[in-house]
BAFI-856789 format. One record per residue (C-alpha): x, y, z; residue number from 1. Coordinates in Angstrom, 1 decimal. Layout:
+--------+--------+--------+-----+
!     xx !     yy !     zz ! num !
+--------+--------+--------+-----+
!      X !      Y !      Z ! NUM !
...
+--------+--------+--------+-----+
END
This chain:
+--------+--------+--------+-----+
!     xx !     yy !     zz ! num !
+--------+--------+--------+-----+
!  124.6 !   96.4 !  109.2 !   1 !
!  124.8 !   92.3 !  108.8 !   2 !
!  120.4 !   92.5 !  109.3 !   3 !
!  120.4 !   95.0 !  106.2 !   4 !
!  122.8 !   92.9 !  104.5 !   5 !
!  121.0 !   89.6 !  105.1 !   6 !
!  117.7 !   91.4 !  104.2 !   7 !
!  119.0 !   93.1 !  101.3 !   8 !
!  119.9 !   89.6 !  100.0 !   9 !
!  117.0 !   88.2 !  100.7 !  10 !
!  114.7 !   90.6 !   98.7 !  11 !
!  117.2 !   90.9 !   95.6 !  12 !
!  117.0 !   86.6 !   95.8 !  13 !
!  112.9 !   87.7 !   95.9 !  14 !
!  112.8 !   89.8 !   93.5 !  15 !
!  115.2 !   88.0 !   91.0 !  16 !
!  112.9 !   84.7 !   91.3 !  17 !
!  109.5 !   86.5 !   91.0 !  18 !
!  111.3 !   88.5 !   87.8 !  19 !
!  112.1 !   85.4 !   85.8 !  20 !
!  108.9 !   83.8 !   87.0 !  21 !
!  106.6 !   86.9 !   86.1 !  22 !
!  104.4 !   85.2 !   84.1 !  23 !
!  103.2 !   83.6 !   86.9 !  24 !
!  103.0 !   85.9 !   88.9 !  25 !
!  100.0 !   87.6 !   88.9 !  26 !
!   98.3 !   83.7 !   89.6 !  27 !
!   99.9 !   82.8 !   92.1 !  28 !
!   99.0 !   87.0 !   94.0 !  29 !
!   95.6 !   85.7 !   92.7 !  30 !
!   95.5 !   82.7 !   94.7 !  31 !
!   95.1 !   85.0 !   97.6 !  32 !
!   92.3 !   85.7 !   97.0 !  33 !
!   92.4 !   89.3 !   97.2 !  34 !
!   93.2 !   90.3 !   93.5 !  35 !
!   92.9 !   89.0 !   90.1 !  36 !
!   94.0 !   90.1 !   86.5 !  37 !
!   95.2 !   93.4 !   85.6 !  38 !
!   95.3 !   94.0 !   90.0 !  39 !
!   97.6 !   91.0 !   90.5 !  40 !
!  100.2 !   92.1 !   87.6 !  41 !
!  100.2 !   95.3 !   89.0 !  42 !
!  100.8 !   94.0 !   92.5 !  43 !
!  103.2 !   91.9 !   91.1 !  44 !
!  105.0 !   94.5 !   89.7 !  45 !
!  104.7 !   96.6 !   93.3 !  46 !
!  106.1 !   93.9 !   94.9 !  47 !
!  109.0 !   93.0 !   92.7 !  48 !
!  109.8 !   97.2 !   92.3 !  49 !
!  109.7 !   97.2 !   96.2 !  50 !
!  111.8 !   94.2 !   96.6 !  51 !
!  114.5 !   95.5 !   94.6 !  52 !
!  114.9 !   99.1 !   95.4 !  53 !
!  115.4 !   98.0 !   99.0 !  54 !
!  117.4 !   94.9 !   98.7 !  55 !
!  120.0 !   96.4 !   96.0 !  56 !
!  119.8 !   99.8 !   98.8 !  57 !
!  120.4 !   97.4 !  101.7 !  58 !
!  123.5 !   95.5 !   99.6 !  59 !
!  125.1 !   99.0 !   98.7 !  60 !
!  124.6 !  101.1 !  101.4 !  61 !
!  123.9 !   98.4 !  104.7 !  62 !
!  125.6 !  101.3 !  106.6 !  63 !
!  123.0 !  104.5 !  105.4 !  64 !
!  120.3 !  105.1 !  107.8 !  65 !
!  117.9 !  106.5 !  105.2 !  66 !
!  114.0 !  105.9 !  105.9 !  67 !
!  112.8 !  105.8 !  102.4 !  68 !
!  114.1 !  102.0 !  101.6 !  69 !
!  113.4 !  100.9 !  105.1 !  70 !
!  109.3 !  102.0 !  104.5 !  71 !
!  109.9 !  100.3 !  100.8 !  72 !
!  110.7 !   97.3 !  103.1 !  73 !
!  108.2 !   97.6 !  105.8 !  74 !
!  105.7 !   98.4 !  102.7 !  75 !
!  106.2 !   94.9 !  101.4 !  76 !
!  107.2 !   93.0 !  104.2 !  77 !
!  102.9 !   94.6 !  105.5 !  78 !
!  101.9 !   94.0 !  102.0 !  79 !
!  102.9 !   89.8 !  102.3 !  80 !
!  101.8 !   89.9 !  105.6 !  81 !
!   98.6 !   91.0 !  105.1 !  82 !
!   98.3 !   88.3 !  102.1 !  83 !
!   99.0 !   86.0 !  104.2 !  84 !
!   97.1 !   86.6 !  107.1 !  85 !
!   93.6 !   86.8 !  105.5 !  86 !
!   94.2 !   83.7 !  103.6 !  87 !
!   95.2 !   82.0 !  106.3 !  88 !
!   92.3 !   82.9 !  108.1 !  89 !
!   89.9 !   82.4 !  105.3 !  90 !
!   91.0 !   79.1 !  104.9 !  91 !
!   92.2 !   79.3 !  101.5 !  92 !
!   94.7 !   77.0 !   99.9 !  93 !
!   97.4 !   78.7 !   98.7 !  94 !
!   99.9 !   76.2 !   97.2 !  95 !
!  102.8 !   78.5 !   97.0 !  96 !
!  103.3 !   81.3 !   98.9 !  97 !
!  105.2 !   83.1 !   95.9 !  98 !
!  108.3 !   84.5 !   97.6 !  99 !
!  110.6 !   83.7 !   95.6 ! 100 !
!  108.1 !   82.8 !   92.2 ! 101 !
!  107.6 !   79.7 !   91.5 ! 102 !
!  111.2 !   78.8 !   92.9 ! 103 !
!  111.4 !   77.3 !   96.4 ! 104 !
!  107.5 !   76.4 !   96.7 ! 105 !
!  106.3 !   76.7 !   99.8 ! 106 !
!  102.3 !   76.4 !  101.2 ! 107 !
!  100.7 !   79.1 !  103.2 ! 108 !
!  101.0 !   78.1 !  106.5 ! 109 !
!  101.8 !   79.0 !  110.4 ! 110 !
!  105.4 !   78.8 !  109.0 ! 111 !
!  104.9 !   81.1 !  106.4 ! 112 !
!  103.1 !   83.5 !  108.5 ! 113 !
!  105.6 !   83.2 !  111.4 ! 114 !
!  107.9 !   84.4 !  108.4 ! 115 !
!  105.9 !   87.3 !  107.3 ! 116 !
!  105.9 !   88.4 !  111.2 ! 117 !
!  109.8 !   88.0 !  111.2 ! 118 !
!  109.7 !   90.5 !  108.1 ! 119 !
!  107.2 !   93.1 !  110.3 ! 120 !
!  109.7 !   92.3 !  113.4 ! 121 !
!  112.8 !   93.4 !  111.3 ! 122 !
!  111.2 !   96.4 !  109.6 ! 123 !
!  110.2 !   98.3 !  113.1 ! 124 !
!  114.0 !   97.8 !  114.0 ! 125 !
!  115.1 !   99.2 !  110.8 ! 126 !
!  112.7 !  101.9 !  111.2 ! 127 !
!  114.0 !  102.3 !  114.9 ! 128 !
!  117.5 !  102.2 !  113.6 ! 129 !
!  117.0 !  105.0 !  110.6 ! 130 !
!  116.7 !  108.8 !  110.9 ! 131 !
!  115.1 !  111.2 !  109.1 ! 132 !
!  116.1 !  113.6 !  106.6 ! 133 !
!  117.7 !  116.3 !  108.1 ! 134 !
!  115.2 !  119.2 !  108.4 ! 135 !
!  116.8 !  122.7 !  107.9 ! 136 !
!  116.9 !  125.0 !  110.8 ! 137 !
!  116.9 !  128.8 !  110.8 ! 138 !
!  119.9 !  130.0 !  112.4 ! 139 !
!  119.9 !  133.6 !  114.1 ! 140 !
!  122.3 !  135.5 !  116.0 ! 141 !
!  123.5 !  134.7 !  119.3 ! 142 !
!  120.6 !  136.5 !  121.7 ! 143 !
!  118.4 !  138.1 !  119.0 ! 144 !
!  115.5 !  135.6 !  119.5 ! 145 !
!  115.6 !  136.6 !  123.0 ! 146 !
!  115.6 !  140.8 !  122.3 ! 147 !
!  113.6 !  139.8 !  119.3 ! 148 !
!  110.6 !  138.2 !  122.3 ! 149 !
!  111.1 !  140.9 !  124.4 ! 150 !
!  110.6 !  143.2 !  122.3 ! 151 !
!  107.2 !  142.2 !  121.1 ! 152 !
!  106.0 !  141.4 !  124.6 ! 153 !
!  107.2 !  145.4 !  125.3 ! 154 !
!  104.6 !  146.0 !  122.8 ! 155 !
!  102.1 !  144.2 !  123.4 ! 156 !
!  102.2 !  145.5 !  126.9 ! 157 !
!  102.6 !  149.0 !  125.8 ! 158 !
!   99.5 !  148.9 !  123.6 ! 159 !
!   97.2 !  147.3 !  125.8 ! 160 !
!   98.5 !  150.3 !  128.5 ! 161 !
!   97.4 !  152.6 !  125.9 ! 162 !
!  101.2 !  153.6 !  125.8 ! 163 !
!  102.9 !  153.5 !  122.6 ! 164 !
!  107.3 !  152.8 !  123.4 ! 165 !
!  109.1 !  156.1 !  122.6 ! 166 !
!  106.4 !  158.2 !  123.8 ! 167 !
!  106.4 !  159.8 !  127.2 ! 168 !
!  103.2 !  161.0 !  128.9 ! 169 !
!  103.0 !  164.3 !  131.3 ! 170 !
+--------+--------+--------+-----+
END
């Protein structure tokens, strides 16, 4: 519960700075290197969307062990880390991560990735933690499954015999 709280914070604080700093936005996604234009708005938007619905799911309900805003999490929490990891690796200079906008600025680094794999860490325990919608089960009558089977494997047998049931042979 305190993890989805502290989370849930943390991705509303996201959200709220990357909302007011929207213009932006979509250059600092670019300086990825991945996306540019109309594709970094709409990743922008993604993000800030994702961010939200789980973080304001997380403050409200840090008790409910639904999987739909813990894969809205893990779908960001992949989404930066995958940002960050192939910039990282290209070498690129990415002068603020955009986490938070262009509030708290912070390079891409080891830090930043050692972040991002906190974030991954965190979603498999929420996944771990959540359950799935219940699925709904067919209920029968005590024993008629069983006289249900065993009646069809009378059949089967019956027929393959050459024997139909109710029929006697003299």
């Amino acid at each position: 519960m305190v993890v989805r709280i502290v989370l849930g914070g943390l991705f509303v604080a996201m959200a709220a700075g990357q909302l007011v700093s929207f213009a932006q936005m979509p250059g600092i996604l670019a300086a990825y290197g991945l996306v540019s234009g109309v594709g970094a708005t709409a990743l922008a938007v993604a993000l800030i969307a994702g961010e939200l619905v789980c973080g304001v799911w997380f403050l409200a309900r840090p008790r409910s062990r639904a999987r739909v805003p813990v894969w809205v999490f893990t779908g960001v929490a992949v989404v930066w880390a995958l940002l960050a990891a192939q910039a990282y690796a290209r070498g690129l200079t990415v002068a603020n991560c955009g986490c938070f906008g262009r509030f708290l600025p912070q390079r891409l680094s080891w830090f930043v990735l050692v972040q991002d794999g906190l974030l991954l860490l965190y979603a498999g325990l929420l996944l771990r933690g959540s359950t799935a919608a219940p699925v709904a089960r067919v209920v029968r009558a005590p024993g008629t499954g069983c006289a249900t089977l065993a009646g069809l494997t009378f059949s089967l047998f019956a027929r393959t015999a050459g024997e139909h049931p109710g029929r006697t042979t003299a």
